[in-house]
VOKE-454949 format. One record per residue: residue in one letter; y, z, x of N, C-alpha, C in turn. Coordinates in steps of 0.2 Angstrom, whole numbers, padded with zeros to 4 digits, always signed. Layout:
% VOKE-454949
aYZXYZXYZX;...
//
This chain:
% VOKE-454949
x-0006+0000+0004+0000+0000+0000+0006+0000+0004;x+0012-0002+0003+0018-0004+0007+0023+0000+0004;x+0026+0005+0009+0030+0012+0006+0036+0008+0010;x+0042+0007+0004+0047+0005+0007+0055+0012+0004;x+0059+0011+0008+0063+0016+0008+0069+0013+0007;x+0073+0015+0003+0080+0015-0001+0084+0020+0004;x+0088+0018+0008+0093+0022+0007+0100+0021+0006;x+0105+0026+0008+0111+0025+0003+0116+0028+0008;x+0124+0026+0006+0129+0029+0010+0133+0030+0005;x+0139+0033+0008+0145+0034+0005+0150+0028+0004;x+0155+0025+0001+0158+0023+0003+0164+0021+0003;x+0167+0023+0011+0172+0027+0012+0177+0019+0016;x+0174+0013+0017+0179+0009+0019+0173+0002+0015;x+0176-0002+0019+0173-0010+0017+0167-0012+0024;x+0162-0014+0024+0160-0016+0029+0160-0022+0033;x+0159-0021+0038+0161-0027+0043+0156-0033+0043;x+0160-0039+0042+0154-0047+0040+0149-0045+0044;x+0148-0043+0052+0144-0044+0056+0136-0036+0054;x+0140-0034+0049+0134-0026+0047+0132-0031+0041;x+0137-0032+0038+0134-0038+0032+0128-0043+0034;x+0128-0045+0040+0125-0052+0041+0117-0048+0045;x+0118-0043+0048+0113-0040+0050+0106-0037+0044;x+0110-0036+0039+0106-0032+0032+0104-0036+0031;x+0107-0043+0032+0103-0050+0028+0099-0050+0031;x+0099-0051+0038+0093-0054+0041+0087-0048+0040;x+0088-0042+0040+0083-0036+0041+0079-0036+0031;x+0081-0039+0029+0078-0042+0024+0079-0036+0018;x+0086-0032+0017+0090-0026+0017+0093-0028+0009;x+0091-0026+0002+0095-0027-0003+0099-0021-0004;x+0104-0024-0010+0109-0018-0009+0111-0019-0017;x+0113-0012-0018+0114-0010-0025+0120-0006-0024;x+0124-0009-0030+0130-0004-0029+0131+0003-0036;x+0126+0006-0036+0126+0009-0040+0125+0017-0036;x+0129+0020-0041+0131+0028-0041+0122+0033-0045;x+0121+0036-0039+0114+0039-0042+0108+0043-0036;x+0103+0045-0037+0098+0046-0032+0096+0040-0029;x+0092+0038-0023+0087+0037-0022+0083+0036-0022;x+0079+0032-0018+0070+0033-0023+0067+0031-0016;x+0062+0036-0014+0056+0032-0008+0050+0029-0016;x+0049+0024-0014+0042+0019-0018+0039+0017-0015;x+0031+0015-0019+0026+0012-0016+0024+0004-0020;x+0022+0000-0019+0020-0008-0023+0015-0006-0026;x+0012-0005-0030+0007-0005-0034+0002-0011-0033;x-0006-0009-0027-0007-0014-0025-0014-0014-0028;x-0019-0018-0025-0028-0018-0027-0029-0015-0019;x-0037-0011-0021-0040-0010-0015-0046-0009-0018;x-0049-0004-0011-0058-0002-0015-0056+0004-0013;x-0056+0010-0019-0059+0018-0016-0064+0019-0019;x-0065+0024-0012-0072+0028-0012-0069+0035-0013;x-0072+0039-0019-0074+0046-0021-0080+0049-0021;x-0078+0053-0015-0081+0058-0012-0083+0066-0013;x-0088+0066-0017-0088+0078-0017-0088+0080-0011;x-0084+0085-0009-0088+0088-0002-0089+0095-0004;x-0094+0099+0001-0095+0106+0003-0100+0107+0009;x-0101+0112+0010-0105+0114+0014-0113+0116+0012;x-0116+0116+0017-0122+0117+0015-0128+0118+0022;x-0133+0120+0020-0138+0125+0028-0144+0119+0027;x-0147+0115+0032-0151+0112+0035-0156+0115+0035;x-0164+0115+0032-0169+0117+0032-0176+0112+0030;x-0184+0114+0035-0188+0111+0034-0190+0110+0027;x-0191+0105+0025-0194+0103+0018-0198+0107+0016;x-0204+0110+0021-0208+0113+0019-0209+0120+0023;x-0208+0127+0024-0207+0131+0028-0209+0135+0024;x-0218+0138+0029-0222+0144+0028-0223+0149+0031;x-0221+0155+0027-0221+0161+0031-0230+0163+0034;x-0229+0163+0038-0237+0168+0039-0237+0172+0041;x-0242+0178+0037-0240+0184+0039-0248+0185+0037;x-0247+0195+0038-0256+0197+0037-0256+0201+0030;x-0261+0200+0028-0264+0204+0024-0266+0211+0025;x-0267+0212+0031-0269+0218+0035-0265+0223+0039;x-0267+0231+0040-0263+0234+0044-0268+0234+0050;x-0263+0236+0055-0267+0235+0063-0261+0235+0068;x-0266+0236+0073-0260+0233+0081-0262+0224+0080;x-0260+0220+0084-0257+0215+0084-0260+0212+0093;x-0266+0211+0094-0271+0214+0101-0268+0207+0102;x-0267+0198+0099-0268+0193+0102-0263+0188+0099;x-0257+0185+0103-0254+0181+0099-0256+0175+0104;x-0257+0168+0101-0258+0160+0103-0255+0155+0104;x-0249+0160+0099-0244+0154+0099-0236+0156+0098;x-0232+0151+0101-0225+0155+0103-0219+0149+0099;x-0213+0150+0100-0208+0148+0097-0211+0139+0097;x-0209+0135+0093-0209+0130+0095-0217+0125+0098;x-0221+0130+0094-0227+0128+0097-0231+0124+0093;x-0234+0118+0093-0237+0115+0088-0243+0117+0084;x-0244+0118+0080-0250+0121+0078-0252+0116+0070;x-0260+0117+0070-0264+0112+0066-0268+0117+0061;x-0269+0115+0054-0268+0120+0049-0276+0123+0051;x-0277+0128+0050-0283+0132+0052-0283+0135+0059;x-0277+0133+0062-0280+0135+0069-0277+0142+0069;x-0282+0146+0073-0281+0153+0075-0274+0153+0080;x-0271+0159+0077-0262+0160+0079-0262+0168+0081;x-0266+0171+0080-0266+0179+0081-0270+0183+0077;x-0271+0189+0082-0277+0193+0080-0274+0200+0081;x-0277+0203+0073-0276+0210+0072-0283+0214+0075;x-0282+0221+0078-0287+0223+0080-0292+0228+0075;x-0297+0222+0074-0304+0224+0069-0305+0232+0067;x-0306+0235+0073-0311+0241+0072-0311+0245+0067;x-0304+0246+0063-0308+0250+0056-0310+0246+0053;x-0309+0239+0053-0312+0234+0047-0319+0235+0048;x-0322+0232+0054-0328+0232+0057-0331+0238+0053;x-0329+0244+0055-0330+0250+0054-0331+0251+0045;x-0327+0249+0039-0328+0249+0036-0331+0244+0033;x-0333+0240+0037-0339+0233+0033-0346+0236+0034;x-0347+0241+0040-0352+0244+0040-0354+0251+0037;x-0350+0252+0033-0351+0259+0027-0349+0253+0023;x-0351+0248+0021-0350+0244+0016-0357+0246+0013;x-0360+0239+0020-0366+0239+0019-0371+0243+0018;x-0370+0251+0021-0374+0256+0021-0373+0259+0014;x-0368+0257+0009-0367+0260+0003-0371+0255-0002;x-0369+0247+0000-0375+0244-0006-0381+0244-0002;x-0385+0248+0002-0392+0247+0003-0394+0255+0000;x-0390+0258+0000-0392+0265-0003-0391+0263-0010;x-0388+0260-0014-0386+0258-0022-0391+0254-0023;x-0395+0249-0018-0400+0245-0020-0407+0251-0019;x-0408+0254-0017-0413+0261-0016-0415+0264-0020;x-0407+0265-0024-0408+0270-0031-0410+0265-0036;x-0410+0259-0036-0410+0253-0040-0420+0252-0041;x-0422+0254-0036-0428+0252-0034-0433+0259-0038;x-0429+0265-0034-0432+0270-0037-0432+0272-0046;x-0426+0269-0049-0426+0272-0058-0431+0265-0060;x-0431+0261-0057-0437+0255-0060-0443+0259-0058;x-0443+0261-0053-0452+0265-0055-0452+0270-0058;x-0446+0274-0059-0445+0277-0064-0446+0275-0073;x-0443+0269-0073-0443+0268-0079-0451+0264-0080;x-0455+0262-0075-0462+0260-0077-0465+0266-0078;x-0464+0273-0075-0469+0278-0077-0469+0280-0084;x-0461+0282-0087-0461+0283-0090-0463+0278-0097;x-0463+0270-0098-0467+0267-0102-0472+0268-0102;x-0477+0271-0096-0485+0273-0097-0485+0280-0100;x-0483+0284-0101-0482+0291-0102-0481+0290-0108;x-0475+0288-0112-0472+0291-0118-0478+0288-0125;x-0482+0282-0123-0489+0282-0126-0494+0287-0126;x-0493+0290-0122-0497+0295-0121-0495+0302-0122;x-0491+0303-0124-0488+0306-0127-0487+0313-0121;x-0487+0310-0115-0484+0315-0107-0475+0315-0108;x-0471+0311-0112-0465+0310-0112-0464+0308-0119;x-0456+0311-0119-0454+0308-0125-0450+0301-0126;x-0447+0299-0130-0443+0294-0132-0437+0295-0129;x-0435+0299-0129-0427+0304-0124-0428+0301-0117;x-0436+0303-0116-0436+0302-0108-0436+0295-0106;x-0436+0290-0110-0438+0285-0111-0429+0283-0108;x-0429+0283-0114-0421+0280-0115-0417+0282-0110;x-0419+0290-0108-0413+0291-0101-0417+0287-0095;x-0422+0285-0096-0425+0283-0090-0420+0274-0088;x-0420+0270-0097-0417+0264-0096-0409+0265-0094;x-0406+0270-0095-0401+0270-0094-0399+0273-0087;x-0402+0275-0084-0400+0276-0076-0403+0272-0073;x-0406+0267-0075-0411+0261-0071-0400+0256-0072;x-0399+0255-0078-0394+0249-0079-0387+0255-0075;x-0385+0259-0075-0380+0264-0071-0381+0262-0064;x-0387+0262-0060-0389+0260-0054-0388+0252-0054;x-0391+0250-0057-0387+0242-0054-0381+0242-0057;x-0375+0242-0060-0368+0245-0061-0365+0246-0055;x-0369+0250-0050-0368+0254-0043-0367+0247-0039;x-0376+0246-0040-0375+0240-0036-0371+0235-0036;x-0368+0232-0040-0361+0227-0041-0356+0228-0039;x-0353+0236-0040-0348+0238-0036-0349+0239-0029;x-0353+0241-0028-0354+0241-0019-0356+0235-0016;x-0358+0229-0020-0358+0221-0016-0349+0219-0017;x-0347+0221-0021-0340+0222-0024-0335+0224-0014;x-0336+0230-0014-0333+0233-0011-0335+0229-0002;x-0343+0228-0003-0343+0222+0005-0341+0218+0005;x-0340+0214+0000-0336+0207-0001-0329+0210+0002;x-0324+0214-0001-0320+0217+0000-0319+0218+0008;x-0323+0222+0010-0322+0225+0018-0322+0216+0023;x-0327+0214+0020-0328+0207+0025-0321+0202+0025;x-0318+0202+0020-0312+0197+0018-0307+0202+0024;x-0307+0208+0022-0302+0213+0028-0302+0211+0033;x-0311+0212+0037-0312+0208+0042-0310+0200+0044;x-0310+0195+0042-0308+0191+0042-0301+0190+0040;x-0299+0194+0039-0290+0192+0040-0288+0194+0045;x-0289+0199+0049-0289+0201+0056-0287+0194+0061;x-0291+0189+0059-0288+0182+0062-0285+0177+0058;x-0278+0176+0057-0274+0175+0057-0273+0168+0058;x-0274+0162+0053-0273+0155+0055-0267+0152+0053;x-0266+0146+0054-0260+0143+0052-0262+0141+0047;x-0255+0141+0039-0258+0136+0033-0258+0130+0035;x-0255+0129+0038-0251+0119+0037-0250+0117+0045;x-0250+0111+0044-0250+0108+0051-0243+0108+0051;x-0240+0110+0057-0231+0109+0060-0229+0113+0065;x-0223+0115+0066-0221+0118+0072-0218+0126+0069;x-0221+0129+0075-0216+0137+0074-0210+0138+0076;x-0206+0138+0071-0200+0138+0072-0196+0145+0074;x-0202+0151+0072-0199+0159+0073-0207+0163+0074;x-0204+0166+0079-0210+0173+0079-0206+0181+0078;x-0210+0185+0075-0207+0191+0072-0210+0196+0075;x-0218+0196+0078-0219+0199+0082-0221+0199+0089;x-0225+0204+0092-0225+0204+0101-0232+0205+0100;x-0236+0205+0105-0243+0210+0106-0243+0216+0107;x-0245+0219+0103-0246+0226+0103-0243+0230+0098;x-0239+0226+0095-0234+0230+0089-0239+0232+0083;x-0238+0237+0079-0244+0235+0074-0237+0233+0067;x-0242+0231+0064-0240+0228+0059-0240+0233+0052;x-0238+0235+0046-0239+0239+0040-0241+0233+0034;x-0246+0231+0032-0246+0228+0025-0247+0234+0018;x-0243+0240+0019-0244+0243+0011-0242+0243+0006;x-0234+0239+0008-0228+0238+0001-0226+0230+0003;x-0227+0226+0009-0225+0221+0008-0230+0218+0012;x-0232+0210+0013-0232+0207+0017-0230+0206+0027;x-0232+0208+0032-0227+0207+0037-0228+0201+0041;x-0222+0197+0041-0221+0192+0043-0224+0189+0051;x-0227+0189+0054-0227+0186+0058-0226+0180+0062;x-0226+0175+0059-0224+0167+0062-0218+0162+0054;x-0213+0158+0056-0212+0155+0049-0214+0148+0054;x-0220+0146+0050-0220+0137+0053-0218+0132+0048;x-0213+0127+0051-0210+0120+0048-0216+0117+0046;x-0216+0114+0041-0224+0108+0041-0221+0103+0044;x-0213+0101+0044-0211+0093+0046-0204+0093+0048;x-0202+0095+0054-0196+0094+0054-0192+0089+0057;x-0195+0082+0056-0194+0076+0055-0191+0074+0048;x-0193+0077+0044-0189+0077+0037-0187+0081+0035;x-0180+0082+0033-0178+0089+0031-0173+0089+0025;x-0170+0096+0024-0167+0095+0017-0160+0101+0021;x-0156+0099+0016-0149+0103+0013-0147+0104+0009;x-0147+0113+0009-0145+0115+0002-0138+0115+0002;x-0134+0112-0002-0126+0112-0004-0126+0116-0010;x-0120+0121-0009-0117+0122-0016-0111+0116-0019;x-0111+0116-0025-0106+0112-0026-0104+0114-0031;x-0097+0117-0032-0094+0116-0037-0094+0116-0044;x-0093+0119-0051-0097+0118-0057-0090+0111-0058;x-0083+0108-0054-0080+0105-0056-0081+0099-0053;x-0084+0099-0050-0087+0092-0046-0096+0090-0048;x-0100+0096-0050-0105+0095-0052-0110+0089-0054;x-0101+0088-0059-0105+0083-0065-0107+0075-0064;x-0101+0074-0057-0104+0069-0053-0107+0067-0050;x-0112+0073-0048-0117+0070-0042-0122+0068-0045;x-0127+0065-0041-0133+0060-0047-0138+0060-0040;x-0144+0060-0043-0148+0057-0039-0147+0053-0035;x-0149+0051-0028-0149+0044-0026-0144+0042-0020;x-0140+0047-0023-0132+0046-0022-0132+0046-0014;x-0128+0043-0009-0127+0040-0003-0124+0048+0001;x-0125+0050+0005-0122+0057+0008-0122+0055+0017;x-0114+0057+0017-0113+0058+0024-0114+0066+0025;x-0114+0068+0031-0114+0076+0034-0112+0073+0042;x-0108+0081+0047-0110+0081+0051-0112+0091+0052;x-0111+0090+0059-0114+0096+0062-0109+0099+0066;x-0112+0105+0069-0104+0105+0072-0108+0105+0080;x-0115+0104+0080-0118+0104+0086-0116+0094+0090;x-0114+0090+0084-0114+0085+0088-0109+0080+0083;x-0102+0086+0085-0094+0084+0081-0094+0076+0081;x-0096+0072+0085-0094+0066+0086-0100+0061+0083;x-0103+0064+0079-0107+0058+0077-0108+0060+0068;x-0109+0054+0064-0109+0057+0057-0118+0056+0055;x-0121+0059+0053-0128+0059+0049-0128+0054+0042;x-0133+0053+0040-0135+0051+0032-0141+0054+0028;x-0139+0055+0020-0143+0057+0018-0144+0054+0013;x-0148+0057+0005-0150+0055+0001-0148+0063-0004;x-0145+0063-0010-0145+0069-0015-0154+0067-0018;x-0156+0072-0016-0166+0070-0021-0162+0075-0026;x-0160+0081-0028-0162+0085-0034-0154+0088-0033;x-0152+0090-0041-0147+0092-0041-0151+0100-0047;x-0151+0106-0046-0153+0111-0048-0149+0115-0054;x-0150+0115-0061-0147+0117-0065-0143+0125-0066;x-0149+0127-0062-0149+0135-0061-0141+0138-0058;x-0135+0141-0060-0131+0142-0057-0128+0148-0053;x-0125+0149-0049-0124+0155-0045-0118+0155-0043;x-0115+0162-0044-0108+0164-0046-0107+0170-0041;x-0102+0169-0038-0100+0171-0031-0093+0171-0033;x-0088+0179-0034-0083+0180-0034-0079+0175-0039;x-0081+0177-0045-0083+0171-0052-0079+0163-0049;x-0083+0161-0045-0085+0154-0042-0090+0153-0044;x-0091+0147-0049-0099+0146-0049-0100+0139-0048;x-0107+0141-0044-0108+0132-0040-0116+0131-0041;x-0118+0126-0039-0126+0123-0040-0129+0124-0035;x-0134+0122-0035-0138+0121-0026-0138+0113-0027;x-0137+0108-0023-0140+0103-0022-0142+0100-0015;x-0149+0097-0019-0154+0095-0012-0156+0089-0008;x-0151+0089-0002-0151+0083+0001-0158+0081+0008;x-0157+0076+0007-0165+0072+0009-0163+0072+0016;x-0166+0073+0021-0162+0070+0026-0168+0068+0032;x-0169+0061+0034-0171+0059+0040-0168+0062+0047;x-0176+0065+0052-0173+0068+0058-0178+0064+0062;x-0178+0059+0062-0185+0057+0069-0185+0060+0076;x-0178+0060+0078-0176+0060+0084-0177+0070+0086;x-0177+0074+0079-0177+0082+0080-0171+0085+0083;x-0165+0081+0082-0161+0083+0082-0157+0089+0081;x-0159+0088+0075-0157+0094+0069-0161+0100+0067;x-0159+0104+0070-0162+0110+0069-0164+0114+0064;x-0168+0117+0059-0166+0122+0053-0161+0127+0054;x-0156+0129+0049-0152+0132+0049-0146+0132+0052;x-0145+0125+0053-0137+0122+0056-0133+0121+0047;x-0127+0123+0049-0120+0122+0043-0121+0114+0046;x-0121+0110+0038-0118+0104+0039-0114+0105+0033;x-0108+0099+0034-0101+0097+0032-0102+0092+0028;x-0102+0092+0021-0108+0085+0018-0103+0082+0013;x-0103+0077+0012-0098+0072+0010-0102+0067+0008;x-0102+0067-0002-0106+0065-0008-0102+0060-0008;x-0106+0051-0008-0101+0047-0012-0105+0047-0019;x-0097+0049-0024-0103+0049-0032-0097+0042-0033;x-0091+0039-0031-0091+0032-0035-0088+0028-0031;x-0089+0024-0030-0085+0018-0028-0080+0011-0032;x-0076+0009-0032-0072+0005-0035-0069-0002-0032;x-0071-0006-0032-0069-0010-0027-0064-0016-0031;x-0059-0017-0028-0051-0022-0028-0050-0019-0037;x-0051-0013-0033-0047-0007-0039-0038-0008-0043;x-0035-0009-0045-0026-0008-0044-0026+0001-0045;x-0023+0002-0038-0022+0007-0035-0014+0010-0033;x-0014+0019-0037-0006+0020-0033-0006+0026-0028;x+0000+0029-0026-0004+0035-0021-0004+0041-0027;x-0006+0046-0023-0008+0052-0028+0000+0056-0028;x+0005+0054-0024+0011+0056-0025+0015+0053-0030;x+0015+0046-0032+0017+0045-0037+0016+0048-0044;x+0010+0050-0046+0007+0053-0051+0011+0061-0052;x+0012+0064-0046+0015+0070-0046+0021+0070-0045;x+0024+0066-0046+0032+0064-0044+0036+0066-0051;x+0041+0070-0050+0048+0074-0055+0053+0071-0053;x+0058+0068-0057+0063+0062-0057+0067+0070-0056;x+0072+0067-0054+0080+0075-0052+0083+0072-0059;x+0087+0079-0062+0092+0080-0066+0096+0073-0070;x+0098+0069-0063+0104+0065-0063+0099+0057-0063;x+0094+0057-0066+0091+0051-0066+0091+0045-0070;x+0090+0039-0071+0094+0037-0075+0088+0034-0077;x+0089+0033-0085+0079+0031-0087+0081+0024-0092;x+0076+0021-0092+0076+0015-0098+0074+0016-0104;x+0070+0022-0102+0069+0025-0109+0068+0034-0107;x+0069+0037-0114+0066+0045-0111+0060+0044-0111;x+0058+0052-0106+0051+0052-0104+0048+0057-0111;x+0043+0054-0111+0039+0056-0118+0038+0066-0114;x+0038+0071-0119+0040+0076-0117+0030+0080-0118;x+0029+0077-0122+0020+0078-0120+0016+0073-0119;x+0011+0073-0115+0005+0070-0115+0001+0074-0118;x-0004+0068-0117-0014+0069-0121-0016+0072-0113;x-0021+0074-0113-0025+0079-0108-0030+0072-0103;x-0031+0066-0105-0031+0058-0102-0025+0058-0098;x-0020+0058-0099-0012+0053-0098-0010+0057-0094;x-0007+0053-0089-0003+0055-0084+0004+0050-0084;x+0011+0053-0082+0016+0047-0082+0018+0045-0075;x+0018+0039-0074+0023+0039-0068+0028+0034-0068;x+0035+0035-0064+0039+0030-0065+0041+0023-0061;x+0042+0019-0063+0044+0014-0060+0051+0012-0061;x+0052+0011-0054+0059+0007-0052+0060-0001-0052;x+0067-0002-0057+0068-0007-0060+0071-0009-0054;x+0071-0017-0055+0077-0021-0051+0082-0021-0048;x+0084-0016-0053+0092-0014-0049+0093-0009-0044;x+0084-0005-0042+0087+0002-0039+0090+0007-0041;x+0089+0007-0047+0095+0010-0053+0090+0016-0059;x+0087+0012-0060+0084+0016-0068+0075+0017-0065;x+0073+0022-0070+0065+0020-0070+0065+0022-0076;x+0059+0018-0076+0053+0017-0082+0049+0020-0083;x+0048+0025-0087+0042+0031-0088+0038+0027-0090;x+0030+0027-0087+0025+0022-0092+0019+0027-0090;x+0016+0028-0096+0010+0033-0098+0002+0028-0095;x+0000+0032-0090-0006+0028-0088-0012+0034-0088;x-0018+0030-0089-0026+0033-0089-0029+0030-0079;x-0031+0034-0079-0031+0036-0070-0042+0035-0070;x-0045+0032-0068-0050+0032-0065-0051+0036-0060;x-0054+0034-0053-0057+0034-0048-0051+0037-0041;x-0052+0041-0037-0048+0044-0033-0053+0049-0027;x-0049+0045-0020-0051+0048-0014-0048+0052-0013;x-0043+0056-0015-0038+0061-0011-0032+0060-0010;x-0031+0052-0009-0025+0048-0007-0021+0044-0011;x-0026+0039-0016-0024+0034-0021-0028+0037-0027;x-0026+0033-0031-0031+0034-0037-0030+0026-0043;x-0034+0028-0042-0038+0019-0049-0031+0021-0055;x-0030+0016-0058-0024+0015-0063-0028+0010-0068;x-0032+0013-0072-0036+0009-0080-0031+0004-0083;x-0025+0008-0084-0019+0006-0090-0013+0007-0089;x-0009+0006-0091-0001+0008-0091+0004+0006-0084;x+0000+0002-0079+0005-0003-0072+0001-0008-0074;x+0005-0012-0067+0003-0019-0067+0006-0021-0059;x+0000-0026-0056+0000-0026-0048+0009-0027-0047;x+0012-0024-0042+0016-0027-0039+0024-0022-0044;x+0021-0018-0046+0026-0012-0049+0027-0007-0044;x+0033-0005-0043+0036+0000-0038+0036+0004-0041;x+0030+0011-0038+0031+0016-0042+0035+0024-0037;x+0039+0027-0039+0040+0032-0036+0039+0037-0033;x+0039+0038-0027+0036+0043-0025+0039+0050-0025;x+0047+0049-0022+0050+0055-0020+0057+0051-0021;x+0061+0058-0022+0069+0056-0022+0071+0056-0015;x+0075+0051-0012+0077+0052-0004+0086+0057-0006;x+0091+0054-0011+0096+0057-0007+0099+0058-0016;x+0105+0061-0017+0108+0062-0024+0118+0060-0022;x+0121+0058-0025+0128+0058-0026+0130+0053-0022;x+0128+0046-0021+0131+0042-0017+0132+0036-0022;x+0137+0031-0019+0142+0028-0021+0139+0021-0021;x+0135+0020-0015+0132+0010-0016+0123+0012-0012;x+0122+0008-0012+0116+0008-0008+0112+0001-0006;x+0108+0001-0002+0106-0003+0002+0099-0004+0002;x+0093-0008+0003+0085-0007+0004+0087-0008+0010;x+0082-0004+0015+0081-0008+0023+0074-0008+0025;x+0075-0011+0029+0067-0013+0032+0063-0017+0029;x+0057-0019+0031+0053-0024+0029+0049-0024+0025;x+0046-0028+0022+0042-0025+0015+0039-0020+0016;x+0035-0019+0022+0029-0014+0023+0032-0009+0023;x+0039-0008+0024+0041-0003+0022+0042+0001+0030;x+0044-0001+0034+0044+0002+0039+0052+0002+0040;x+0053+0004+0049+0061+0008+0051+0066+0004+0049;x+0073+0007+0049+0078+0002+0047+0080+0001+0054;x+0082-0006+0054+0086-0009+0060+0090-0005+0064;x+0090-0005+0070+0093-0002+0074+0103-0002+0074;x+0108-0001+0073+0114-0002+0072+0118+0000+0079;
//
């Protein structure tokens, strides 16, 4: 867009042919009119790009905590920061010896459980010989069936309770769920670990951090425009001079409210072949949700521009708008009046913004007032709107 500058004198004599003949040539109009100034811009076409930004934390797509199911000391670790690891493989060892210890009073309790089981079955065959014979009653009978089935009840619970001790055993070693890289160790050899009230952590391994994600907050007034799919720059601050790309995959309805700020999570896709990027680096992310191309475009200061006091209008400026409209004015021909004309605004970078309705290419729309109470005035400089001629 081409910002050209009005400005204006007093005046206090006649000017000299050769300032006259210089204005000409510098391509310099002049208006003899008593009033403000006006800096304007040409109402021209372009393409803008609208952009969300926020911040957001860089993390593996898929990252597993592994940790134990068991308490103990902690006799064997395998593997260390940054180590690769393949799903099953053994990463650390808790030290057995209660488990041991109690897989073998496992076993010693279902083989005594299995003993008693053996003994009310002969129990309960003697008693079938007898109570015909009238050596025993029907009571003895019946108590006889019913601690024959208590005893195997025993039995159950005590295959119940080795099952039990053996899986204890067996957690004592410690494998990786998923094939990828350990990106954290939490503990040392020899620490022991407590599993009573929570899990403890031991390793978090990345499955892939060649593909990674970023969680952005955005904004509940920018929200509505992000979309799947959507094109994302970021950078880092590990590598200021270079810009990344991504992909928005999921935008999360769930919202979260931060000193009544409320914003979304959304989840950007991001290729890393090279391992560049690390989990848990801040990236600076920049959503395109629109693009507009050979848009008719004005700058964002026109649209906020307030005419002074002593303005002179071709018409009055309407006293309300609709919650759509915005007004801005354009300067007539003379350098003299403006035009209040009620426009519907699309699309905007920060800079310009899209113009639906209400201009037309090649209108000088107002920026800013330059001066107030002079006598004649002059345009200088060149369409682009650059310096005035040297005098």
């Amino acid at each position: 867009m081409h910002m050209k500058h009005i400005r204006l004198q007093t005046g206090r004599g006649l000017l000299l042919p050769g300032l006259l003949a210089l204005l000409s040539l510098a391509g310099c109009g002049r208006s003899a009119h008593k009033g403000p100034a006006y800096e304007y811009a040409t109402v021209s076409r372009g393409n803008i790009l609208q952009h969300v930004t926020a911040s957001g934390s860089l993390s593996a797509v898929v990252s597993v905590d592994v940790g134990s199911q068991v308490s103990g000391k902690v006799t064997h670790l395998y593997v260390d920061f940054n180590s690769p690891v393949h799903k099953g493989q053994l990463v650390a060892e808790i030290d057995p010896t209660v488990y041991e210890a109690q897989l073998q009073q496992a076993q010693g309790d279902l083989a005594s459980a299995r003993a008693d089981v053996t003994l009310k079955h002969q129990n309960l065959e003697r008693k079938k010989v007898l109570v015909p014979l009238k050596a025993a009653s029907q009571l003895d009978l019946d108590q006889a069936v019913a601690e024959l089935a208590q005893s195997e009840a025993t039995v159950t619970i005590k295959e119940a309770a080795l099952h039990s001790s053996e899986a204890n055993l067996g957690y004592c070693k410690i494998t990786a769920p998923v094939d990828g890289i350990v990106i954290s160790r939490k503990v040392d050899e020899g620490q022991t670990v407590i599993a009573a009230m929570s899990t403890p952590v031991l390793f978090t391994v990345a499955q892939d951090i060649t593909k990674m994600n970023i969680t952005a907050d955005i904004s509940e007034a920018d929200i509505g425009q992000v979309k799947s799919e959507q094109d994302v720059d970021f950078g880092v601050d590990a590598f200021p001079n270079e810009v990344f790309h991504g992909k928005v995959s999921q935008v999360r309805k769930s919202p979260t409210t931060t000193q009544n700020v409320v914003t979304y999570q959304t989840i950007i896709a991001v290729a890393n072949p090279e391992q560049k990027l690390f989990p848990g680096m801040t990236a600076d992310v920049s959503i395109l949700v629109l693009q507009r191309d050979n848009a008719l475009k004005v700058p964002n200061a026109s649209l906020r521009y307030s005419p002074p006091d002593n303005a002179k209008f071709t018409t009055t400026p309407p006293k309300k708008l609709e919650r759509t409209e915005q007004l801005a004015y354009v300067l007539q021909s003379d350098d003299a009046a403006l035009a209040p004309k009620i426009v519907h605004t699309g699309a905007t970078d920060g800079v310009s913004t899209e113009i639906l309705n209400g201009l037309a290419q090649g209108d000088r729309v107002v920026t800013a007032t330059l001066a107030t109470g002079v006598s004649t005035g002059f345009q200088l400089g060149p369409p682009s709107g650059g310096p005035p001629p040297q005098m």
